[in-house]
SESEVEX-971033 format. One line per 5 residues: number of its first residue (from 1); their letters; for each residue x, y negated, z negated of N, C-alpha, C. Coordinates in Angstrom, 1 decimal. Each point is the difference from the previous one (the first is absolute). Layout:
# SESEVEX-971033
NUM> a> X/Y/Z/X/Y/Z/X/Y/Z  ...
# end
This chain:
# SESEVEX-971033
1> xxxxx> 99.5/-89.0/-95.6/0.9/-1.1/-0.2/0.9/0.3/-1.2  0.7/-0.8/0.1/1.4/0.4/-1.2/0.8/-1.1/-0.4  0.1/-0.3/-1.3/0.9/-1.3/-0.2/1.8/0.8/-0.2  0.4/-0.9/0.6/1.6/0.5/-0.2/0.6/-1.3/-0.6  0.7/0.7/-1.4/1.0/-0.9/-0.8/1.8/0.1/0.5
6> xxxxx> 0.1/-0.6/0.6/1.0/-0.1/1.0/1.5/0.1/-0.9  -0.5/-0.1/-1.1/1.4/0.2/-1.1/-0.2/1.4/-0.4  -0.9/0.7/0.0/0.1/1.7/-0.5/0.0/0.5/1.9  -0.5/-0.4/0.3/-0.1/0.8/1.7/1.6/-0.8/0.6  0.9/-0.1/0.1/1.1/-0.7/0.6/-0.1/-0.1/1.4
11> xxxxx> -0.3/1.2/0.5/-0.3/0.5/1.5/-0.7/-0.9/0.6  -0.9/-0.9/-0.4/-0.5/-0.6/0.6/0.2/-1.7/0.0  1.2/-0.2/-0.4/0.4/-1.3/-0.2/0.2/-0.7/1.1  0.3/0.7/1.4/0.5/-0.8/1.4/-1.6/0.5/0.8  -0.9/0.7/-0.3/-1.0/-0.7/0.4/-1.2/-0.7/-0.4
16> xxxxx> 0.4/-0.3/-1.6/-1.0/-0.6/-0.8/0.8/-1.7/0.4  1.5/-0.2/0.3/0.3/-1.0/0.2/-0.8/-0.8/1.2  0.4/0.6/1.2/-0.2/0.4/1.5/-1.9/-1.0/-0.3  -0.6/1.0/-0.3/-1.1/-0.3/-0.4/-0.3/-1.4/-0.8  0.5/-0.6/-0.7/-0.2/-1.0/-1.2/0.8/-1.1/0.9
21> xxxxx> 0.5/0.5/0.4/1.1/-1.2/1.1/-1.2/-0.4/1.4  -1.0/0.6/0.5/-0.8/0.2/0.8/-1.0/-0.7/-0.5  -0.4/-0.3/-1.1/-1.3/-0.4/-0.4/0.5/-1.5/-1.1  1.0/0.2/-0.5/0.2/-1.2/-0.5/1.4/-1.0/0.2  1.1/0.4/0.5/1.0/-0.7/0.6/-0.1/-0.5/1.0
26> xxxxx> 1.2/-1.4/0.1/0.1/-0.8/1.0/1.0/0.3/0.8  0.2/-0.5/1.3/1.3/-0.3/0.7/1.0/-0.2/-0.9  0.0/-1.4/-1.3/1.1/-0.6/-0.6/0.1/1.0/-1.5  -1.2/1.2/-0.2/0.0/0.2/-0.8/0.0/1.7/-0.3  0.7/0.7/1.4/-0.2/1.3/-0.1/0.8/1.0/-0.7
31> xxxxx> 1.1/-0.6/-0.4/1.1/1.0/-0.7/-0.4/0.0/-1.9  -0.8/-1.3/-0.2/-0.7/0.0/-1.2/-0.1/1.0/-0.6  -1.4/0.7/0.5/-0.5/0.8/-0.2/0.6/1.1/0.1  0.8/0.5/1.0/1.0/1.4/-0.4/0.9/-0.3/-1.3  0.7/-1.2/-0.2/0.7/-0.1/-0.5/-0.7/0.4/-1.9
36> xxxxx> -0.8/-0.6/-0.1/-1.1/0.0/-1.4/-0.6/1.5/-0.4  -0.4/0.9/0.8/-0.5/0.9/-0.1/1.3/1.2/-0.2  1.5/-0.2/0.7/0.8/0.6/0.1/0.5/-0.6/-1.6  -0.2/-0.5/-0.4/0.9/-0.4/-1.6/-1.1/0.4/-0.6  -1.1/0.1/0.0/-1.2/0.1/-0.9/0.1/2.0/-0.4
41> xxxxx> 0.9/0.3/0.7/0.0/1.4/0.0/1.0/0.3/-0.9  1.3/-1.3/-0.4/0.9/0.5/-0.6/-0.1/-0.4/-1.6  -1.1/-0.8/-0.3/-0.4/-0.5/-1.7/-0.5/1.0/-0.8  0.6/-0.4/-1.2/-0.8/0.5/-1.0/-1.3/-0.7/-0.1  -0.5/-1.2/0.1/-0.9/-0.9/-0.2/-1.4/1.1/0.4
46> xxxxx> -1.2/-0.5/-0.7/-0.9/1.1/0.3/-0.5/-1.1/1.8  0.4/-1.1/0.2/-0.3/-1.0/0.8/1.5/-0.3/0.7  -0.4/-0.5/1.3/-1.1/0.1/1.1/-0.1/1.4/0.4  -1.1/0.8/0.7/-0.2/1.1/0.3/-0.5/-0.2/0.9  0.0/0.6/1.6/-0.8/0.1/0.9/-0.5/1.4/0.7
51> xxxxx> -1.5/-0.6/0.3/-0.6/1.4/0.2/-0.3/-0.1/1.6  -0.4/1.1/0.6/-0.7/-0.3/1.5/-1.3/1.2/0.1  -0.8/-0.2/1.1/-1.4/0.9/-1.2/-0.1/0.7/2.0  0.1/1.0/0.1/-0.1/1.0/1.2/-1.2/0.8/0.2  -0.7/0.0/1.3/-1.2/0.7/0.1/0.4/1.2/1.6
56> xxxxx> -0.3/0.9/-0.4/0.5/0.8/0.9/1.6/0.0/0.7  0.8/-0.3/-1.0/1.5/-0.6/0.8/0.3/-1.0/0.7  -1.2/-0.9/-0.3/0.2/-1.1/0.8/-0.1/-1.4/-1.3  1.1/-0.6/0.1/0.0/-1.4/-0.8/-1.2/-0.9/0.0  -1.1/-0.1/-1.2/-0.7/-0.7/0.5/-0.1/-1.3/-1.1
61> xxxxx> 1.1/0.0/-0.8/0.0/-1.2/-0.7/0.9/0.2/-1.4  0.4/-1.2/-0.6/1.1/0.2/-0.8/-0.3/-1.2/-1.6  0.6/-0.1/-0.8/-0.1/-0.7/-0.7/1.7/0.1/-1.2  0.3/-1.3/-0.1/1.1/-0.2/-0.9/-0.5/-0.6/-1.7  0.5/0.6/-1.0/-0.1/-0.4/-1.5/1.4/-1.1/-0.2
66> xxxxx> 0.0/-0.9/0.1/1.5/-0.9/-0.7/-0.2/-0.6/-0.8  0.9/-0.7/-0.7/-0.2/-0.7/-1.0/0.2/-1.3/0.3  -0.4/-0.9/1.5/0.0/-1.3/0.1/-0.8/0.0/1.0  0.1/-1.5/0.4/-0.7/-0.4/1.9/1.2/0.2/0.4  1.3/0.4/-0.2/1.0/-0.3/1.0/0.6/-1.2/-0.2
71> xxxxx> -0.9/-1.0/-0.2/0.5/-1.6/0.6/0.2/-0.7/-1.4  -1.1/-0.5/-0.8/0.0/-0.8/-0.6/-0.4/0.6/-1.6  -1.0/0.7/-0.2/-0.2/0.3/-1.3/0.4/1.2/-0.4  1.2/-0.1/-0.7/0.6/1.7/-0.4/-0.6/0.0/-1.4  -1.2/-0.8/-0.4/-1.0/0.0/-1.1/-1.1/1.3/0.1
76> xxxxx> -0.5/-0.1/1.3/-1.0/0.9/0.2/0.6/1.2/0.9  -1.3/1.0/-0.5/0.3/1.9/0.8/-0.8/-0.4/0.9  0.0/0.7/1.1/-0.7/0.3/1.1/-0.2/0.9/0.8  -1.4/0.4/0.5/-0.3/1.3/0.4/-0.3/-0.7/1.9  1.5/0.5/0.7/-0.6/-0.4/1.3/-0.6/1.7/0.8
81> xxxx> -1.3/-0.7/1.0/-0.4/1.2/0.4/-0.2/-0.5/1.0  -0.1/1.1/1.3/0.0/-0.3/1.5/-0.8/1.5/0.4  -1.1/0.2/0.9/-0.3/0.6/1.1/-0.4/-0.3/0.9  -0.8/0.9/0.7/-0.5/0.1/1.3/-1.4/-0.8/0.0
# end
């Protein structure tokens, strides 16, 4: 297995999206997530960074570092994580 930092690996930005869009986006909520990870590549900020973690070439789970929930508390960091 292998963790990929999607900001030093770039290459894999449209299938670490693809992937993260699969396991955590909605219908009303799918361009989000390209949209967030595609800007998270262009900061100096050491935050948000997203990673996706590969086992034999195959996506088997992902995790994002931000510095909010998104929604309501831009107080707290958060560590979201998603697999199999």
């Amino acid at each position: 297995m292998r963790i990929i930092n999607i900001r030093e690996q770039v290459e894999y930005k449209d299938k670490a999206i693809e992937y993260i869009q699969s396991k955590w986006a909605s219908k009303e909520n799918l361009r989000l997530y390209e949209d967030w990870i595609t800007h998270s590549l262009k900061t100096n900020s050491d935050l948000p960074v997203w990673y996706l973690l590969e086992n034999k070439g195959e996506s088997i789970g992902c995790a994002g570092l931000i510095t909010n929930d998104f929604i309501s508390r831009i107080d707290l960091w958060l560590i979201s994580c998603f697999n199999q």
